[in-house]
C-alpha positions in Angstrom: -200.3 96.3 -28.3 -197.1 93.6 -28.2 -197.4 91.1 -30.9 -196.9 87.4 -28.9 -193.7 87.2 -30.4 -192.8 91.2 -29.1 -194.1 90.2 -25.6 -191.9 86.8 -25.4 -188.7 89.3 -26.4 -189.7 92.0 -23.9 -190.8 89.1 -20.8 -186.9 88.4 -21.9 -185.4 91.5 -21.5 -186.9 92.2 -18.7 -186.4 89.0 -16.7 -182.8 89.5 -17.9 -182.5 92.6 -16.5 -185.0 91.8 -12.7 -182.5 88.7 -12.3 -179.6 91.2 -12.5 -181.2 93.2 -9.7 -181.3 90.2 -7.6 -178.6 88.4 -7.7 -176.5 91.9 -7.0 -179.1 92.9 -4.0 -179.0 89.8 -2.4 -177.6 89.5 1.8 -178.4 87.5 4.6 -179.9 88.6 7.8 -178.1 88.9 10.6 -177.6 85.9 13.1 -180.9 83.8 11.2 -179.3 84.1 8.2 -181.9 84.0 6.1 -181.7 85.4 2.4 -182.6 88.8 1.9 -183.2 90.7 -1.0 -182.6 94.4 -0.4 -182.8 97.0 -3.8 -183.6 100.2 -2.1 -180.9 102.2 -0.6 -180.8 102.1 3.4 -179.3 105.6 3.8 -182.5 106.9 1.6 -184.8 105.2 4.1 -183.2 106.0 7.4 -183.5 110.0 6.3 -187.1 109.5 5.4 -187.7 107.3 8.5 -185.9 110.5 10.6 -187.9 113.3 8.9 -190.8 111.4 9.9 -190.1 110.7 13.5 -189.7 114.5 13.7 -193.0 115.4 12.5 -194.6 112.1 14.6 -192.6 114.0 17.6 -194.2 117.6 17.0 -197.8 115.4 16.6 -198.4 113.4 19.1 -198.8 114.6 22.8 -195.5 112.8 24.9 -195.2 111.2 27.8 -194.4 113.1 30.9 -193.6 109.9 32.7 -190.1 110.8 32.8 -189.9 107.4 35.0 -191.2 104.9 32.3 -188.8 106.8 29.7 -186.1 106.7 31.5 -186.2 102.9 31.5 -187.1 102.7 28.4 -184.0 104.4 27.3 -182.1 102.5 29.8 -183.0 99.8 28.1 -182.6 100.7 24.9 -178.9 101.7 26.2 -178.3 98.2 26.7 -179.6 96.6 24.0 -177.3 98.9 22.1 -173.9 98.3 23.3 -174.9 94.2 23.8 -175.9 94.0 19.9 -172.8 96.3 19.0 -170.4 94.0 21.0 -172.2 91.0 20.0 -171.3 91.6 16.4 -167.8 92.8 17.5 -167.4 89.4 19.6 -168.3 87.5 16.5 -166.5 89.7 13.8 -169.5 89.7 12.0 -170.3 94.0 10.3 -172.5 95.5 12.3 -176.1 96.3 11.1 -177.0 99.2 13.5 -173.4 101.5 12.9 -175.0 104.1 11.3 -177.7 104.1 13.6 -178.6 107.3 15.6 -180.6 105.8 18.2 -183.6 107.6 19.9 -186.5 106.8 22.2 -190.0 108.7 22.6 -193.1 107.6 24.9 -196.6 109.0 23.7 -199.0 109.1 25.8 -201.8 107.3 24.5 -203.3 104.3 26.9 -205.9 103.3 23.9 -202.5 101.8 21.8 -200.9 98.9 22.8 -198.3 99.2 20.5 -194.7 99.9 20.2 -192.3 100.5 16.8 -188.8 101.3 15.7 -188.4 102.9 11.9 -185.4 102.4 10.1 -182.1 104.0 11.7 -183.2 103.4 15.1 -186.2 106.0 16.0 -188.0 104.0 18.6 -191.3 104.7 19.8 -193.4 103.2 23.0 -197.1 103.9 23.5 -198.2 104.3 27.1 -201.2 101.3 26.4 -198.4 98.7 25.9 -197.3 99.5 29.4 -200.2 97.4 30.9 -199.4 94.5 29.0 -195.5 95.0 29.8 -195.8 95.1 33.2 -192.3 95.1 34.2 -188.4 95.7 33.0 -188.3 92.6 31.3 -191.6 92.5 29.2 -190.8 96.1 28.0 -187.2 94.5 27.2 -188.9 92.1 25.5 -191.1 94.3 23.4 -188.5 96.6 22.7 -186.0 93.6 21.6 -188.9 92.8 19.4 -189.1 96.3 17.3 -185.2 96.6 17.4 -184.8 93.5 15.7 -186.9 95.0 13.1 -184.7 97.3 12.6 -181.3 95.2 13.0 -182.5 93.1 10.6 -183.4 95.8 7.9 -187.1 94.7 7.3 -188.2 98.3 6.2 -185.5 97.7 3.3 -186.7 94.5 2.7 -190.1 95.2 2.4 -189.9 98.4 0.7 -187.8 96.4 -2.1 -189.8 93.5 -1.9 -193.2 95.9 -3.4 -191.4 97.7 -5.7 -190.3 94.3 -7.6 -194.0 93.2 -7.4 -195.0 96.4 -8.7 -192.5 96.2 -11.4 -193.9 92.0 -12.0 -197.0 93.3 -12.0 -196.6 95.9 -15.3 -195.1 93.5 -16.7 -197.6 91.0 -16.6 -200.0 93.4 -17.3 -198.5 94.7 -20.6 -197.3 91.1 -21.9 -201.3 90.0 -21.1 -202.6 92.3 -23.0 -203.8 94.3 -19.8 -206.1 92.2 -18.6 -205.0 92.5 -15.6 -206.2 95.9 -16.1 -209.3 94.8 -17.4 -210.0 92.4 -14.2 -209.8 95.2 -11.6 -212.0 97.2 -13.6 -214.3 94.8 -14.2 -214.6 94.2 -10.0 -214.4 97.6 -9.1 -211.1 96.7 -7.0 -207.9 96.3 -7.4 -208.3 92.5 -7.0 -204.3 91.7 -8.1 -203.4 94.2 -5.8 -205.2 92.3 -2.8 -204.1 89.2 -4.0 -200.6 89.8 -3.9 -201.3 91.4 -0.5 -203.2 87.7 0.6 -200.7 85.5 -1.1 -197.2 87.2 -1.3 -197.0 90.3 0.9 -198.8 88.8 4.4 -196.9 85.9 4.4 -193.7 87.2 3.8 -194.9 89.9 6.6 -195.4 87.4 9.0 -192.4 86.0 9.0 -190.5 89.2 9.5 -192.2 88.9 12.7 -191.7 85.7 13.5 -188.1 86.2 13.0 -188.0 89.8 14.9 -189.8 87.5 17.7 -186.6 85.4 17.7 -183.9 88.1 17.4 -185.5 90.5 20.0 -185.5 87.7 22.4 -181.9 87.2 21.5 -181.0 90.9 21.9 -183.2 90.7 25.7 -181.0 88.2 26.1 -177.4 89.5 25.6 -178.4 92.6 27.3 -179.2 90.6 30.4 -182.8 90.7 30.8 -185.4 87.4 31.8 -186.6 86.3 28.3 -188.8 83.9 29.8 -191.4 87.2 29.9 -192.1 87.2 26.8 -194.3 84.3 26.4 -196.2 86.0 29.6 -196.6 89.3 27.3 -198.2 87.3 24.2 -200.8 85.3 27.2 -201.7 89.0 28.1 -201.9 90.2 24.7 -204.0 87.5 23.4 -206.3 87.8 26.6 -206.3 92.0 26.0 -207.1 91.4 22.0 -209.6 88.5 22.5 -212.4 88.3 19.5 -210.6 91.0 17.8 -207.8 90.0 15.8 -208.2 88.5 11.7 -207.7 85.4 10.7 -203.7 84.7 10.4 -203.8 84.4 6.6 -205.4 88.2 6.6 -202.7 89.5 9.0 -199.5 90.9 8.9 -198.7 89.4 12.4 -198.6 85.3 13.2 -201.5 84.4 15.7 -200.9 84.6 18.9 -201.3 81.0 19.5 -198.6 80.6 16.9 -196.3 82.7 18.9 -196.3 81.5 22.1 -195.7 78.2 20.3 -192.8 79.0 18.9 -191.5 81.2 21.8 -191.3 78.5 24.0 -189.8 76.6 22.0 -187.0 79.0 21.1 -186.8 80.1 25.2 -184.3 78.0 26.5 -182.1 77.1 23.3 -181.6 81.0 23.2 -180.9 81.8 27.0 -178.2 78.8 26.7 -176.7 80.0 23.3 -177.0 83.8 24.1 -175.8 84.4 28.0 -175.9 88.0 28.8 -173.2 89.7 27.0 -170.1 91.7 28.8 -169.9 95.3 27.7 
């Protein structure tokens, strides 16, 4: 066991050494410009993320609606070369240039649900259809979960655990683990589901929010009505009625709190982002 003395020297050390990490991982996201930090290498993500999508591909039964995927390429198409140009237009690197962009449907009414992994594997799920229920809702979800992507979330995220994991060792070994001795003492890891409550949910959440934001600007410059998506988070609110957790237990904001801000980003981001000319 560290003497107090031994723990204050290695707390030292170590904080030395996590600021280091920090200060040289740190970026902005794009267009928001909001401070990322970002310690886990992209490339490493994007392979596992493809690898992934192949098996997910093999898995799950796929659409034979070659009408609906067709569209949904289409307008994942768009949103491609309006982001890419976007970036080009502003001389601002471009997140997505090592993307290789690709689009599945899986048929499954029963999820209303749509995602994008790192490196641009995009996925739609036949339920989110009869929320969507046109061009531009679909655009709209599908600006949504490329933002995600654009924006590097996964990266962040996955970087953002490890350097809880790391704080919480730390903590753990300088306290004499009783940290330990807590979640053994509860049965649960009650740290773990703290840092869930307190750090990892909010900081979820306003991923979201700010994929909310940039999908709406990327339905935007590729020429679709953004004024949609309020209409899908009215239909998805009545469709998940009674059965969502509180906000402060999500990873996602309310509902309520989305159409909130969504209308008030609608027409600052239609004036400010015109469709783009490819």
């Amino acid at each position: 066991m560290l003497s107090k003395m031994d723990r204050r020297k290695f707390l030292t050390y170590i904080g030395c050494s996590c600021c280091g990490v920090v200060l040289n991982s740190c970026s902005t996201a794009p267009i928001t410009e909001r401070k990322q930090l970002k310690i886990i290498p992209e490339a490493r993500l994007n392979a596992q993320a493809a690898a992934i999508y192949e098996k997910i591909k093999e898995k799950e039964k796929l659409s034979t609606d070659t009408k609906s995927l067709n569209e949904i390429k289409l307008i994942g198409s768009k949103m491609q070369n309006a982001i890419g140009e976007y970036f080009y237009k502003e001389k601002i690197d471009d997140p997505t240039i090592n993307f290789d962009w690709e689009y599945i449907l899986i048929d499954n009414k029963k999820v209303r649900n749509a995602w994008c992994m790192p490196g641009g594997k995009i996925a739609v799920y036949t339920g989110i259809l009869d929320v969507t229920k046109n061009t531009d809702g679909l655009a709209a979800v599908m600006g949504h979960e490329i933002a995600h992507a654009v924006a590097k979330h996964s990266v962040e995220r996955a970087s953002r655990g490890t350097i809880l994991n790391i704080g919480t060792q730390i903590i753990d070994i300088a306290s004499g683990g009783k940290l330990s001795q807590v979640n053994r003492t509860t049965g649960m890891n009650t740290v773990g589901l703290l840092s869930q409550l307190g750090i990892m949910n909010p900081f979820n959440r306003k991923q979201e929010s700010e994929a909310d934001y940039l999908g709406m600007i990327f339905s935007s410059l590729s020429g679709y009505d953004i004024r949609e998506t309020v209409k899908i988070w009215e239909r998805m609110k009545e469709f998940n009625k009674g059965k969502t957790p509180p906000e402060f237990m999500s990873t996602h904001p309310s509902a309520d709190n989305r159409i909130k801000k969504i209308n008030e980003w609608t027409n600052q981001i239609i004036f400010e982002y015109p469709p783009i000319k490819v």
